[in-house]
N, C-alpha and C positions, 0 to 999 in steps of 0.2 A: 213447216213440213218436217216429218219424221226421217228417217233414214231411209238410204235409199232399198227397196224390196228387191229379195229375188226369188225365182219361181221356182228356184232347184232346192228340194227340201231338203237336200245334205248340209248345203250353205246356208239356209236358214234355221238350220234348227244347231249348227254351230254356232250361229253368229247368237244365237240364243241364250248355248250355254255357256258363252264366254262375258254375254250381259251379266249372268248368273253367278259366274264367279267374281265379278268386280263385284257385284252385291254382296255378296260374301267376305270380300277382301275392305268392301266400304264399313262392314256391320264391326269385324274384326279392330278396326282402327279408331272406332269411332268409343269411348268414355260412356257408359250405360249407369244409371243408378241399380241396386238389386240383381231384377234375374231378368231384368228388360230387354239385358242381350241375347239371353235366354228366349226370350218369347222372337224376337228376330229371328232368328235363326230355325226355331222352329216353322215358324211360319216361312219362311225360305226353304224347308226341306219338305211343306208341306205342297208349297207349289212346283216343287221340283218332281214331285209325286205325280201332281195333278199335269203337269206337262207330259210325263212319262206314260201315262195312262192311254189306253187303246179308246176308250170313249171321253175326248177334252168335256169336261164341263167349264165352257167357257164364263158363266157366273161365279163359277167357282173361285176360278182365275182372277177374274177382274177385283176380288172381293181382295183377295190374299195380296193381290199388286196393290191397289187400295189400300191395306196396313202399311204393305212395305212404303208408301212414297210420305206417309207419315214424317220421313226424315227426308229434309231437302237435299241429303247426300246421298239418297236411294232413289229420286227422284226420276231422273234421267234416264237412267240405266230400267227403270219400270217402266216408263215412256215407252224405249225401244220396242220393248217389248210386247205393250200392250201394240203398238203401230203396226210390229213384224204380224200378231199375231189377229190384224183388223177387228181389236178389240175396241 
């Protein structure tokens, strides 16, 4: 079972972006070949986009958590998320 939910969307949508910073801080730590870290990160700013949007495209989302758990150290932290967000 994922984490525990809450219904107050101030705490959930922090508990969100602090998933999203550990994803950040995980991309940053992590040895990339090229511009691999490059495309992480993009893709991290592009779901941070697609969070922040007044119409979620939740395909959208699942697609871009999808890339990110690519790395077993983004894994978890996209879990959350996808759990928080009954994806």
């Amino acid at each position: 079972m994922g984490p525990e939910k809450t219904n107050k969307p101030t705490t959930k949508w922090k508990q969100i972006a602090s998933w999203m910073q550990d994803i950040h801080d995980q991309i940053d730590a992590i040895n990339f070949e090229g511009n691999e870290k490059h495309d992480y990160y993009r893709i991290l700013d592009k779901l941070r986009q697609e969070l922040m949007s007044l119409t979620i495209d939740k395909a959208h989302i699942r697609a871009l958590l999808l890339f990110l758990e690519q790395l077993p150290e983004l894994r978890g932290n996209c879990e959350r998320i996808k759990y928080s967000l009954d994806l």
